[in-house]
OpenMM code with the backbone's topology and positions (N, CA, C; nanometers):
from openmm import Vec3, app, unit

residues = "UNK UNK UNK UNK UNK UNK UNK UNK UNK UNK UNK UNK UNK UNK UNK UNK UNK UNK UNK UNK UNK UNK UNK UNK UNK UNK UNK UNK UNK UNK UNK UNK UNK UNK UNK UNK UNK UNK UNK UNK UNK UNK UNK UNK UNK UNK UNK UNK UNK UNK UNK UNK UNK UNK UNK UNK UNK UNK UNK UNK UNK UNK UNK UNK UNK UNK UNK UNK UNK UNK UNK UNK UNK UNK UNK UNK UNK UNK UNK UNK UNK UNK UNK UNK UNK UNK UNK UNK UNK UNK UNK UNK UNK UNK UNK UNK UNK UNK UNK UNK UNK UNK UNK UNK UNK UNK UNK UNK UNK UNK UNK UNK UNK UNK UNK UNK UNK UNK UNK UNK UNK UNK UNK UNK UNK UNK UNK UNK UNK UNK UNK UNK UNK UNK UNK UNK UNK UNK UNK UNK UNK UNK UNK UNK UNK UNK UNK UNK UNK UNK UNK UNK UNK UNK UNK UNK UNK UNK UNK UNK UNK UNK UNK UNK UNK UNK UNK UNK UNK".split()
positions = [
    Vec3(-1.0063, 2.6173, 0.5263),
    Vec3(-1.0366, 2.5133, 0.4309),
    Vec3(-0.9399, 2.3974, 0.4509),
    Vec3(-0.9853, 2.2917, 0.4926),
    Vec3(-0.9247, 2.1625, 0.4361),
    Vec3(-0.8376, 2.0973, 0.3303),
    Vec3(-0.7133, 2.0737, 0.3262),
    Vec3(-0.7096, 2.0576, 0.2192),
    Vec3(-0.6321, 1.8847, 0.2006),
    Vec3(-0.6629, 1.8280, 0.1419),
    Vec3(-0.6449, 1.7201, 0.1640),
    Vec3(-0.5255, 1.6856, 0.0056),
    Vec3(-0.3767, 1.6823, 0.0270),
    Vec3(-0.2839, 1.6242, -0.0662),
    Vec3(-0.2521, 1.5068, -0.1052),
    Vec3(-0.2234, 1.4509, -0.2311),
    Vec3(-0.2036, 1.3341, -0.2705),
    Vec3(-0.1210, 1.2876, -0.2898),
    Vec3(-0.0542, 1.2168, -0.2402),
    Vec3(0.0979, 1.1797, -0.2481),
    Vec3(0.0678, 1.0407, -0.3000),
    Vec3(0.1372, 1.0525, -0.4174),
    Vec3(0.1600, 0.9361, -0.5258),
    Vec3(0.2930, 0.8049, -0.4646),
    Vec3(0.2626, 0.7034, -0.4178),
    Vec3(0.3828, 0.6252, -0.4591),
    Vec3(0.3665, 0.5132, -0.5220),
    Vec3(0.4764, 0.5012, -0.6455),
    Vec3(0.4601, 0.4084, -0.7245),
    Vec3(0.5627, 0.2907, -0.7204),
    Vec3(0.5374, 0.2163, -0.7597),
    Vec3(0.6316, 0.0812, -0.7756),
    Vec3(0.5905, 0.0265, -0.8714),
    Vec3(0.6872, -0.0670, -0.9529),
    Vec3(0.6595, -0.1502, -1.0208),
    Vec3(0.5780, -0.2697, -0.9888),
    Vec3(0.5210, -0.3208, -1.0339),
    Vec3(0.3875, -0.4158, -0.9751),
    Vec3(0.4017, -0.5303, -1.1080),
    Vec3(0.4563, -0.6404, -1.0990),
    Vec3(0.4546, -0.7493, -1.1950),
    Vec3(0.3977, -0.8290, -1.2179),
    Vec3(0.3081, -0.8231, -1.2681),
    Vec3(0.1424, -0.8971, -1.3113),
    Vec3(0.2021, -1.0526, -1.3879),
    Vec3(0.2298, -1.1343, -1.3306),
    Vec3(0.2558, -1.2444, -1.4182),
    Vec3(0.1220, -1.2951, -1.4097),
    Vec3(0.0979, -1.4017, -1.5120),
    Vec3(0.0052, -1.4905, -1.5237),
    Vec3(-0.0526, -1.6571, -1.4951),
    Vec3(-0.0930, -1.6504, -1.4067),
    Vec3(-0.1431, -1.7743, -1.3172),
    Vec3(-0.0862, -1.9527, -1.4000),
    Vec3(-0.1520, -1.9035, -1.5525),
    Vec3(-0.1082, -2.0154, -1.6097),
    Vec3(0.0053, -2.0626, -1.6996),
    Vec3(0.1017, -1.9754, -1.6526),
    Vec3(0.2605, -2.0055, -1.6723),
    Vec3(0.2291, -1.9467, -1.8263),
    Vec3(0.1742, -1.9195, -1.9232),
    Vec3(0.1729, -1.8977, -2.0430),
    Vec3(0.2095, -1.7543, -2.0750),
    Vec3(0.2272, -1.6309, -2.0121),
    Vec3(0.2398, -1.5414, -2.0122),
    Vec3(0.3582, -1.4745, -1.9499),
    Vec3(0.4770, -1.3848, -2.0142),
    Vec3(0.5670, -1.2907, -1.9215),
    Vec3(0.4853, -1.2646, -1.8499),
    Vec3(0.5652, -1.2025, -1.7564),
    Vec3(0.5631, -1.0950, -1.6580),
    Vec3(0.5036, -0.9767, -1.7196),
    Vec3(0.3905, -0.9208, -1.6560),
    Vec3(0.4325, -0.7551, -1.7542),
    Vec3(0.4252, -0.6788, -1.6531),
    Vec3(0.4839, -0.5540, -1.6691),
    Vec3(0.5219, -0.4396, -1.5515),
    Vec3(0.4174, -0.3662, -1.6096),
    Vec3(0.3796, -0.2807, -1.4316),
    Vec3(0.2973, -0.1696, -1.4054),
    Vec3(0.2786, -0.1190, -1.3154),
    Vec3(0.2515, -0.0383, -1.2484),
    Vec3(0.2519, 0.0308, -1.1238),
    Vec3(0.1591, 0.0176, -1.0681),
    Vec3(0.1623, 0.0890, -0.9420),
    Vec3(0.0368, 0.0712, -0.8231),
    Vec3(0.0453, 0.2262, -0.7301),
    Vec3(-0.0599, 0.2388, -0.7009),
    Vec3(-0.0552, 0.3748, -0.6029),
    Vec3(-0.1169, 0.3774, -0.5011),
    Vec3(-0.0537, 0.4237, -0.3767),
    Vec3(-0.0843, 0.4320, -0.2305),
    Vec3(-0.1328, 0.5930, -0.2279),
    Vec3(-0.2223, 0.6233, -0.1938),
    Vec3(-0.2937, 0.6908, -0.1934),
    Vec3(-0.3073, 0.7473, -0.0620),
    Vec3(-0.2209, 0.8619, -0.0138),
    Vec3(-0.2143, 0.8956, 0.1328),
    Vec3(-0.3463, 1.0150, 0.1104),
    Vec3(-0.3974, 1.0592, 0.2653),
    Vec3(-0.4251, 1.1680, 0.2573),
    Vec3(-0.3644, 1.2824, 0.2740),
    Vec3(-0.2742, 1.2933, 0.3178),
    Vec3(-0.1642, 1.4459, 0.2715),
    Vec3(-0.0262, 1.3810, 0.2424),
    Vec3(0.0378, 1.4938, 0.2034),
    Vec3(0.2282, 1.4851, 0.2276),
    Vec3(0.2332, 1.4130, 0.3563),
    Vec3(0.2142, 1.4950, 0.4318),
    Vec3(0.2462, 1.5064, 0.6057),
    Vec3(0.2617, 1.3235, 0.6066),
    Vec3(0.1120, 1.2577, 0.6099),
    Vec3(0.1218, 1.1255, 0.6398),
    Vec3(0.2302, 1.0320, 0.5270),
    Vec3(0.2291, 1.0736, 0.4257),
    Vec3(0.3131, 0.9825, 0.3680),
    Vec3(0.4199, 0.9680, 0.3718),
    Vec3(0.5077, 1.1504, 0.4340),
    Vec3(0.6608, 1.0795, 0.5015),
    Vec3(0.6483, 1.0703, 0.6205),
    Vec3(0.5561, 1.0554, 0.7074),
    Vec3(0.5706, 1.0177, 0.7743),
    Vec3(0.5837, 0.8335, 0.8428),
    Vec3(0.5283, 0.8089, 0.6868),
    Vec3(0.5576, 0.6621, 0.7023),
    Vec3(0.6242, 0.6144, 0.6564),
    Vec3(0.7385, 0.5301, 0.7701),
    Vec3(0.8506, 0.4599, 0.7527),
    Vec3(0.8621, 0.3591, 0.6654),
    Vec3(0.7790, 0.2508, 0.6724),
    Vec3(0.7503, 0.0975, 0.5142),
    Vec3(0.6153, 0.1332, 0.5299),
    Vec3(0.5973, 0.0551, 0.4129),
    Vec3(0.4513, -0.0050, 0.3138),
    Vec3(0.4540, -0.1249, 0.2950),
    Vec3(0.3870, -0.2050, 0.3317),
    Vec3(0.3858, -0.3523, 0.2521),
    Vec3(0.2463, -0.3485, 0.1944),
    Vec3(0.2873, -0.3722, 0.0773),
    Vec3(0.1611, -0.4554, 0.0248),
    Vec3(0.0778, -0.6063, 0.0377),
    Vec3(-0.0137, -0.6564, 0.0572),
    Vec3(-0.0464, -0.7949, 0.0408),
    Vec3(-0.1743, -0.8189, -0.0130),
    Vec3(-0.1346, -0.9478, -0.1414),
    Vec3(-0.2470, -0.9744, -0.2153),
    Vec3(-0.3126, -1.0948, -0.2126),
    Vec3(-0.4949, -1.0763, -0.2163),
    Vec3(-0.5241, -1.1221, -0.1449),
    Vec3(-0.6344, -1.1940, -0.2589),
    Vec3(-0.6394, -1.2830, -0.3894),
    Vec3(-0.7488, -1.3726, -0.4434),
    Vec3(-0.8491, -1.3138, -0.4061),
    Vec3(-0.9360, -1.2849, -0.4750),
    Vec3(-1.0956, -1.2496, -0.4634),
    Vec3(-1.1665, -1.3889, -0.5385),
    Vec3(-1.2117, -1.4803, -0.4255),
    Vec3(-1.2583, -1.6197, -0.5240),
    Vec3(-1.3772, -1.6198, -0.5543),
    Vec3(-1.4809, -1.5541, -0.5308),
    Vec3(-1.6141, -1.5303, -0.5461),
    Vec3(-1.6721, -1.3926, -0.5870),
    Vec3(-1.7971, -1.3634, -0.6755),
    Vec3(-1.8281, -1.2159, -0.6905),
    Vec3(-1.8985, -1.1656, -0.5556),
    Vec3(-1.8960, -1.3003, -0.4750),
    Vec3(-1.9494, -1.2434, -0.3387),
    Vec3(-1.8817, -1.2058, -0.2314),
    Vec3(-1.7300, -1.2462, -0.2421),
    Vec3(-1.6558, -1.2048, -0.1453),
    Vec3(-1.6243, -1.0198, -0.1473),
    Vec3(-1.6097, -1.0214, -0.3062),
    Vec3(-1.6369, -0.8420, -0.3330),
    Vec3(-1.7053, -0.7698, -0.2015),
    Vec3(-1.8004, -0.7686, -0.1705),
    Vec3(-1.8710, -0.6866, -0.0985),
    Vec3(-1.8044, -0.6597, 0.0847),
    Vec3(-1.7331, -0.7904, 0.0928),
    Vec3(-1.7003, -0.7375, 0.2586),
    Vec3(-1.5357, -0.7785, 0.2733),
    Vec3(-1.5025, -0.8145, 0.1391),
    Vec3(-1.3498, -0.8699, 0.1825),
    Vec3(-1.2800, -0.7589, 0.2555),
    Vec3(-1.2593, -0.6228, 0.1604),
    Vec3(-1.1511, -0.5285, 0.2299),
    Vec3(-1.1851, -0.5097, 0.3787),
    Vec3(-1.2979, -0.4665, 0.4162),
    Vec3(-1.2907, -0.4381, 0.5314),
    Vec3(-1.3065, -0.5923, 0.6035),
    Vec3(-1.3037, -0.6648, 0.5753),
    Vec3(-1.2651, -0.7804, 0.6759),
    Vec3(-1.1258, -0.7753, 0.6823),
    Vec3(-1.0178, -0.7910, 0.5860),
    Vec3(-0.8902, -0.7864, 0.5653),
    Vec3(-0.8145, -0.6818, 0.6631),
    Vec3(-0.8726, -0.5705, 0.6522),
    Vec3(-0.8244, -0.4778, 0.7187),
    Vec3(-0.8942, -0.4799, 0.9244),
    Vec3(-0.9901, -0.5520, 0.9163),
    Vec3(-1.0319, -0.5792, 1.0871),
    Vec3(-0.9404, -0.6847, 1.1477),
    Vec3(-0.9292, -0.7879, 1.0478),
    Vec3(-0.8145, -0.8771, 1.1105),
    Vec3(-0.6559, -0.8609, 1.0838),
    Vec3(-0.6534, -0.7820, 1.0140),
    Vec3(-0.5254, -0.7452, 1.0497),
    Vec3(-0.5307, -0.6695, 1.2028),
    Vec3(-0.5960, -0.5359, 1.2267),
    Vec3(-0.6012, -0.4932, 1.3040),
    Vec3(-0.6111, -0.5518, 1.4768),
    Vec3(-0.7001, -0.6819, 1.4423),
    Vec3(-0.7112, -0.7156, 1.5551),
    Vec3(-0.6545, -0.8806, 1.5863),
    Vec3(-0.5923, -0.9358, 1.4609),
    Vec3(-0.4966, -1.0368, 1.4810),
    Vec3(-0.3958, -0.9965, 1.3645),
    Vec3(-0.3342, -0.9393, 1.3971),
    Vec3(-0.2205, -0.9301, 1.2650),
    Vec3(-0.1863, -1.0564, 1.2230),
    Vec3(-0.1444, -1.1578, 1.2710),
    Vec3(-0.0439, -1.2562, 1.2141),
    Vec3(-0.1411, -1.3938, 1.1592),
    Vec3(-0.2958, -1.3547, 1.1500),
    Vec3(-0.3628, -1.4484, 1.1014),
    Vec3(-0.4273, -1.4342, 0.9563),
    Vec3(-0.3464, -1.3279, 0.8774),
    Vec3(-0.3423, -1.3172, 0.6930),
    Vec3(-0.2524, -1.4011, 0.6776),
    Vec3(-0.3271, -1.4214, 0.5571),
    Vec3(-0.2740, -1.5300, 0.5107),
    Vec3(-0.3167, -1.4868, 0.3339),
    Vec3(-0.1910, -1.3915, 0.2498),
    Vec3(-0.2128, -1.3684, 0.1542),
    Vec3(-0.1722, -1.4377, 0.0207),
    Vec3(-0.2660, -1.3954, -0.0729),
    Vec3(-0.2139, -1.5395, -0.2007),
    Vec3(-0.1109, -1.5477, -0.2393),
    Vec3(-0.0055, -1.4784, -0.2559),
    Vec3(0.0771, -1.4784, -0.2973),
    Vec3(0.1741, -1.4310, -0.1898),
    Vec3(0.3305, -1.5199, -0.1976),
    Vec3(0.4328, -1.4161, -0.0750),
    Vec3(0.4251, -1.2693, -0.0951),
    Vec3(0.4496, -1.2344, 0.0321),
    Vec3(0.4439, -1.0694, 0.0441),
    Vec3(0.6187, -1.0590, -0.0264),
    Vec3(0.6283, -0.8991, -0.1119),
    Vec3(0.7178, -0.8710, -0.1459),
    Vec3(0.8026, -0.7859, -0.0262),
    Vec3(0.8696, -0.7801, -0.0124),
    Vec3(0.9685, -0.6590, 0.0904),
    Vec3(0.9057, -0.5588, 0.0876),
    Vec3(0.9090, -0.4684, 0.2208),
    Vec3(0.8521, -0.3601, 0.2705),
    Vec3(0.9284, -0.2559, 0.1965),
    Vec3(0.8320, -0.1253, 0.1498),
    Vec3(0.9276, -0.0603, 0.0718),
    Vec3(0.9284, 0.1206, 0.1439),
    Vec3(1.0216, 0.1607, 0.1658),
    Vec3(0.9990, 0.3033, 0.2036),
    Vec3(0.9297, 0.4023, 0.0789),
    Vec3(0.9166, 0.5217, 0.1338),
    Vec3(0.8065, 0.6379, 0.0668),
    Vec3(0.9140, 0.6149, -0.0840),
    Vec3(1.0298, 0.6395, -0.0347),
    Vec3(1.0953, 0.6916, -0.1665),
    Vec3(1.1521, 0.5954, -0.2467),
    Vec3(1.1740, 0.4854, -0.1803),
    Vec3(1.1679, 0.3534, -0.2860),
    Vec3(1.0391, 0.3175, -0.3678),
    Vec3(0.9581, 0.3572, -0.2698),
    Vec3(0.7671, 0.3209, -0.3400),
    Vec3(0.8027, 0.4363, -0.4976),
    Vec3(0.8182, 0.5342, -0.4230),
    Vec3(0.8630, 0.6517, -0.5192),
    Vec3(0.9404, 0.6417, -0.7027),
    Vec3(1.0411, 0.5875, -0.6522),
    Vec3(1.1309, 0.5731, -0.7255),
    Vec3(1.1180, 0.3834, -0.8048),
    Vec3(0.9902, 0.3140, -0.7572),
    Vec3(0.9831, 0.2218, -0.8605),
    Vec3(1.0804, 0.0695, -0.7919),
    Vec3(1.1233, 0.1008, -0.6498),
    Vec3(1.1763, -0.0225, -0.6431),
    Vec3(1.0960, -0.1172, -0.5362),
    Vec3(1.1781, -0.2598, -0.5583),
    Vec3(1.1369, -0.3128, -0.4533),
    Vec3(0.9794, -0.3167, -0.5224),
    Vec3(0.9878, -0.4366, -0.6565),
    Vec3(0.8194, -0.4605, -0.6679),
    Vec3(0.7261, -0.5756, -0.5990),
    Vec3(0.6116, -0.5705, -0.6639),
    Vec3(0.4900, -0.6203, -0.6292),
    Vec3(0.5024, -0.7308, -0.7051),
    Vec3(0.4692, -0.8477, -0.6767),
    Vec3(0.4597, -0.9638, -0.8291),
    Vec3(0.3061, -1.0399, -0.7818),
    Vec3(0.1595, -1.0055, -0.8875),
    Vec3(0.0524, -1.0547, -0.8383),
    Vec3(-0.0023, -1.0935, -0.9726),
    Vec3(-0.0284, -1.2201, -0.9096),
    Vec3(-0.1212, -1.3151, -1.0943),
    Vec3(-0.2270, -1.2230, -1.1548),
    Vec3(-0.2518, -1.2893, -1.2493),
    Vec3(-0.3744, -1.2190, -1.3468),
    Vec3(-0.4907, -1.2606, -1.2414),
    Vec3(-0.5630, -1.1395, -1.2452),
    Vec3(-0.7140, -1.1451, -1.1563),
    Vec3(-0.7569, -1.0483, -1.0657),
    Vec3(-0.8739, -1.1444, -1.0336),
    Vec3(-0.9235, -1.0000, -0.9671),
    Vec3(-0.8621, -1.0501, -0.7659),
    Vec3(-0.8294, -0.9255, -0.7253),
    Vec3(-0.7681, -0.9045, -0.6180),
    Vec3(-0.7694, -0.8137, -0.5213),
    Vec3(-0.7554, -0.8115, -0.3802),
    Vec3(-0.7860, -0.7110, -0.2745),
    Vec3(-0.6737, -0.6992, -0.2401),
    Vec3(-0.6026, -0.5858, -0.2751),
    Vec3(-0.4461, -0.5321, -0.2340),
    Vec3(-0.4356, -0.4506, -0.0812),
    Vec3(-0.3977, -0.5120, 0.0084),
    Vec3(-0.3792, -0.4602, 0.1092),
    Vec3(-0.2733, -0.3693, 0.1208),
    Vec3(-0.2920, -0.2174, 0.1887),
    Vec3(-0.2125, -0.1923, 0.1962),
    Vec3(-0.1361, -0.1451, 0.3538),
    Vec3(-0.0354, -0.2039, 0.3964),
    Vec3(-0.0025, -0.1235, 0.5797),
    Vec3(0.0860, -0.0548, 0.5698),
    Vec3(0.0914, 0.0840, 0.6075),
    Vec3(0.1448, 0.1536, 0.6236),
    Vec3(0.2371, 0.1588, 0.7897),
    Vec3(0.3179, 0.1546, 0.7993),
    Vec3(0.3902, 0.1352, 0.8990),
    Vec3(0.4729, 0.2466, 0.9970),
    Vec3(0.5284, 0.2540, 1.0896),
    Vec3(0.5778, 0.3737, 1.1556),
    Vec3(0.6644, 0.3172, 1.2712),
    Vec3(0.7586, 0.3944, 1.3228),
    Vec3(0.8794, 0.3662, 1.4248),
    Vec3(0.7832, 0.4194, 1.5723),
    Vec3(0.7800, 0.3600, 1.6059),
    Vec3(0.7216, 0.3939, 1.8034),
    Vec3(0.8533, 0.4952, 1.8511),
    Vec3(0.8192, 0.4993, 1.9576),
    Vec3(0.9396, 0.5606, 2.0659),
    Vec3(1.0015, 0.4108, 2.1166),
    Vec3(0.9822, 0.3282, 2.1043),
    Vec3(1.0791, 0.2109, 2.1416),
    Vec3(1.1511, 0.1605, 2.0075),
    Vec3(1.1157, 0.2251, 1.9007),
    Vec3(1.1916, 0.1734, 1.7365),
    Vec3(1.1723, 0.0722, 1.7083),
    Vec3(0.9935, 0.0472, 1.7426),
    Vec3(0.9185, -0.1060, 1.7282),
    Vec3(0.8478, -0.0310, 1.6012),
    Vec3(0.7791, -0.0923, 1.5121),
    Vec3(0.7225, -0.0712, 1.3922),
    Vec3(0.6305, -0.1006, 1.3772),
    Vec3(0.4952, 0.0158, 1.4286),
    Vec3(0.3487, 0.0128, 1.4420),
    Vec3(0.3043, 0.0007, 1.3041),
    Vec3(0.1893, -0.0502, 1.3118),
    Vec3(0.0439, -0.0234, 1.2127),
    Vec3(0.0205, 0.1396, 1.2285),
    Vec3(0.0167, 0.2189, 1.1476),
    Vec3(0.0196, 0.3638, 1.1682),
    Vec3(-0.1236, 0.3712, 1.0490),
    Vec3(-0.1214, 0.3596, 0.9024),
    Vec3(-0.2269, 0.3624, 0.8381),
    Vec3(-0.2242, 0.2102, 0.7481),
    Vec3(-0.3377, 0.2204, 0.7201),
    Vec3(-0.4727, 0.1239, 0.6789),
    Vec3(-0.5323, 0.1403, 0.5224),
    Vec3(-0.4965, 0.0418, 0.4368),
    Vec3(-0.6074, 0.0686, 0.3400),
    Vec3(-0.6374, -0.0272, 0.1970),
    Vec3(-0.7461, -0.0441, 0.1491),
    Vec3(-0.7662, -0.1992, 0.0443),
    Vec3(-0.7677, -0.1520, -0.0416),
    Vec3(-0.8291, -0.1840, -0.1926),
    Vec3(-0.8701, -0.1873, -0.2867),
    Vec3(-0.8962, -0.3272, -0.3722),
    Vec3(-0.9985, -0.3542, -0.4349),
    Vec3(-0.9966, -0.4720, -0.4725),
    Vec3(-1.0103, -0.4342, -0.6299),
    Vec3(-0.9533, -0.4754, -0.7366),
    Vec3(-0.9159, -0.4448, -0.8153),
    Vec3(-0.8851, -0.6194, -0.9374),
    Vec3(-0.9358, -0.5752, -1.0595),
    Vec3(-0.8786, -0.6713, -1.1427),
    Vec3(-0.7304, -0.6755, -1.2223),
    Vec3(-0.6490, -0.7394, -1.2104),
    Vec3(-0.4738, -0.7247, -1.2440),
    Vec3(-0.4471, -0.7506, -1.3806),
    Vec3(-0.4254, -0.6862, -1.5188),
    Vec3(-0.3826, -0.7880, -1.6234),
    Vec3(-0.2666, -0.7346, -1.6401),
    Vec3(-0.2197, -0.7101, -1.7565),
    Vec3(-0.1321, -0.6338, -1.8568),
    Vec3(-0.1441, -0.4775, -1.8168),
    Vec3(-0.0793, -0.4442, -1.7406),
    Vec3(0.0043, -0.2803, -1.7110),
    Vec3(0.0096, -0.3145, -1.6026),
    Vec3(-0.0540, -0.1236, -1.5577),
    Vec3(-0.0880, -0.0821, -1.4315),
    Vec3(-0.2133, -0.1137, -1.3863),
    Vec3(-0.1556, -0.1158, -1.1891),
    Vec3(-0.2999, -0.1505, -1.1520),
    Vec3(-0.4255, -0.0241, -1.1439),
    Vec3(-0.5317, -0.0730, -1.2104),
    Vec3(-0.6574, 0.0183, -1.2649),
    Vec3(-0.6889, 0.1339, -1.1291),
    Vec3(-0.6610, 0.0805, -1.0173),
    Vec3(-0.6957, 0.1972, -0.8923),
    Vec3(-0.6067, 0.2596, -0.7775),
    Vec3(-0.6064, 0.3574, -0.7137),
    Vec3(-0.5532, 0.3298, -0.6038),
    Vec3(-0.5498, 0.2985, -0.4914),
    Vec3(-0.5259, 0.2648, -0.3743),
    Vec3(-0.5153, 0.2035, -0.2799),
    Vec3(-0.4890, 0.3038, -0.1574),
    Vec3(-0.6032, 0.3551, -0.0824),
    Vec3(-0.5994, 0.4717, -0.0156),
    Vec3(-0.6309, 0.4003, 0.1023),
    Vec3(-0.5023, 0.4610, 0.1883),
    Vec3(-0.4930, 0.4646, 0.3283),
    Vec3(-0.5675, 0.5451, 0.4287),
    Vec3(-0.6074, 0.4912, 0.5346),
    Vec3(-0.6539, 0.6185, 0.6230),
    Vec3(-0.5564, 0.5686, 0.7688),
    Vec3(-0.5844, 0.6188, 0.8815),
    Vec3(-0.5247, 0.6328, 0.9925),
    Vec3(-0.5982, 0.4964, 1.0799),
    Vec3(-0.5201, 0.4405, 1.1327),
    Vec3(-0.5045, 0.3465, 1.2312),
    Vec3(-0.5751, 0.3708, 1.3246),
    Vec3(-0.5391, 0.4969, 1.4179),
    Vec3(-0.6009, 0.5528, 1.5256),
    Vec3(-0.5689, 0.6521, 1.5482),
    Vec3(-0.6449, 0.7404, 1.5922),
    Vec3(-0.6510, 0.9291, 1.6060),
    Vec3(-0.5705, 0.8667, 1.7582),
    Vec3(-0.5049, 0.7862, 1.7944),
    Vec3(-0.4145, 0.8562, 1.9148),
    Vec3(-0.3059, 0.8256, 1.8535),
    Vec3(-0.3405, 0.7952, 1.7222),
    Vec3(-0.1026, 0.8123, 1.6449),
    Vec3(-0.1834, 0.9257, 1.5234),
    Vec3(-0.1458, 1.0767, 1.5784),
    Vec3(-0.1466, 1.1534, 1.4502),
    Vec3(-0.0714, 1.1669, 1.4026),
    Vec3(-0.0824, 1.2320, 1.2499),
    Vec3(0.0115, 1.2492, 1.1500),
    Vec3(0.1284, 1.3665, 1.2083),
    Vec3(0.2140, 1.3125, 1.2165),
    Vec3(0.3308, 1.4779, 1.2767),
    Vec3(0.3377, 1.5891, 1.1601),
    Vec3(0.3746, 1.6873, 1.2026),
    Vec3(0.3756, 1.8235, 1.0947),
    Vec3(0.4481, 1.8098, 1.0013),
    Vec3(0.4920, 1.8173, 0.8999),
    Vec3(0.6128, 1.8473, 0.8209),
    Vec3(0.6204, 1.9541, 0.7434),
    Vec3(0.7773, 2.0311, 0.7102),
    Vec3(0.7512, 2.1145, 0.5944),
    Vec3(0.7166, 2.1171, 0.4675),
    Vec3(0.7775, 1.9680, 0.4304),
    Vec3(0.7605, 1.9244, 0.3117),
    Vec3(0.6403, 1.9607, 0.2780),
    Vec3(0.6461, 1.9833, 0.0985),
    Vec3(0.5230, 2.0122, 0.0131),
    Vec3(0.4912, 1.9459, -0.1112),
    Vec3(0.5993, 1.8014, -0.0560),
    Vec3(0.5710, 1.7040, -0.1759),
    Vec3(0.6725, 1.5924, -0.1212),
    Vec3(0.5944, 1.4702, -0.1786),
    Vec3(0.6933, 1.3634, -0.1256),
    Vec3(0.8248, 1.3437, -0.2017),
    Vec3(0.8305, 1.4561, -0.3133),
    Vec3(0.9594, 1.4359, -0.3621),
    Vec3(1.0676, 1.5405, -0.3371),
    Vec3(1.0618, 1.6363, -0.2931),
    Vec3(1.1174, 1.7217, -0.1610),
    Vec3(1.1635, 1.6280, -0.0713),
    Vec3(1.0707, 1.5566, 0.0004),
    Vec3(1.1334, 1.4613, 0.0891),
    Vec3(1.2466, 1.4005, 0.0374),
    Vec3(1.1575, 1.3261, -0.0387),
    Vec3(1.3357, 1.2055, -0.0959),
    Vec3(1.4283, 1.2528, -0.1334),
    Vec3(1.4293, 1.4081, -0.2142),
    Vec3(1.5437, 1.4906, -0.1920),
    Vec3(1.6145, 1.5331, -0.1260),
    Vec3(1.5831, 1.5212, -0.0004),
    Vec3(1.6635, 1.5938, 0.0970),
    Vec3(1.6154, 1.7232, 0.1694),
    Vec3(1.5397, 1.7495, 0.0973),
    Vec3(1.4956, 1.9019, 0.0910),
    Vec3(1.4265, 1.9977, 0.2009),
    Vec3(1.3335, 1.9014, 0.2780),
    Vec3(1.3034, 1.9785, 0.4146),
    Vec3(1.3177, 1.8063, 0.5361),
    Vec3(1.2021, 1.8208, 0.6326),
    Vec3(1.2317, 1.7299, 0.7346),
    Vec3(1.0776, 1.6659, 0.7244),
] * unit.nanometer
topology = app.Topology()
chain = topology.addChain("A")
for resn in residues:
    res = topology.addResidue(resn, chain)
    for name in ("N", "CA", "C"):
        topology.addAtom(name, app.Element.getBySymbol(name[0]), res)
C-alpha cells in the first residue's frame, strides 16, 4: 500500500491590505509535500505571489506559472517582492514570513534542493490560487516533483518535526 504523508509547513503569512486602511493581520500558509521523505529533503521554499486580475485568468494561471518557471525561470515576475527563502524548519517554526495584499491570488510555491555541485535546483513544484483576507490562507499549496530523474532520497524520519529536532537524518 501506498502511503502518501503530509508534512505541514507553516509560516506566518501577513495579509496587509492593498488600500493602506488596514493592519497587517497574521496567518499561516501550508506547503503541502507528498511524504516526510520529500519535505526534508528540501533545502528552501520560496513562495511567490502572483494577482489573479481576471475570473478568467483562474482557469490556466497556475499551470502557466509553474511551465514558465520551469522553462524560463527568471521571466516571473510576481506582485509583490518575494520574501526570503525559508528552510523546512523555519517554514515549521513560523519564520521568515509571507507579506501578500487582500485578494484573490496564485501562490507559487518552489521547492528547492543542493545538486552535487551545491548549486540549488528546482526539485518540487506547486500553485494554489486562493483568496487572502484576515487570517490564514484558506488552502494548501501542494507540491509535486520536478522530474522523476531527481527522486525523493530515503529518510528515517517519521515527521518533519523529528527532523528539526535532530532526531534522525
Amino acid at each position: 500500500m501506498k502511503r502518501s504523508a503530509r508534512a505541514l509547513a507553516l509560516a506566518c503569512l501577513g495579509v496587509a491590505c492593498s488600500s493602506g486602511e488596514a493592519e497587517p493581520s497574521k496567518g499561516t500558509y501550508t506547503v503541502q509535500f507528498p511524504s516526510t521523505a520529500a519535505a526534508v529533503a528540501t533545502d528552501f521554499v520560496q513562495i511567490l505571489a502572483f494577482e489573479v486580475k481576471s475570473p478568467d485568468d483562474r482557469a490556466g494561471l497556475c499551470q502557466d506559472l509553474i511551465t514558465a518557471r520551469l522553462t524560463t525561470p527568471g521571466s516571473l515576475t510576481p506582485s509583490v517582492p518575494p520574501s526570503p527563502a525559508a528552510n523546512i524548519c523555519e517554514m515549521r517554526a513560523g519564520r521568515k514570513p509571507v507579506t501578500v495584499p487582500y485578494g484573490e491570488h496564485a501562490l507559487l510555491a518552489i521547492a528547492q534542493r543542493k545538486d552535487r555541485q551545491d548549486q540549488l535546483r528546482d526539485f518540487m513544484i506547486g500553485c494554489a490560487i486562493m483568496t487572502l483576507g484576515d487570517g490564514d490562507a484558506p488552502l494548501p499549496i501542494p507540491v509535486r516533483l520536478v522530474s522523476v530523474n531527481a527522486p525523493v532520497p530515503t529518510t528515517t524520519c517519521g515527521s518533519v518535526r523529528e527532523y528539526c529536532d535532530g532526531l534522525c537524518q
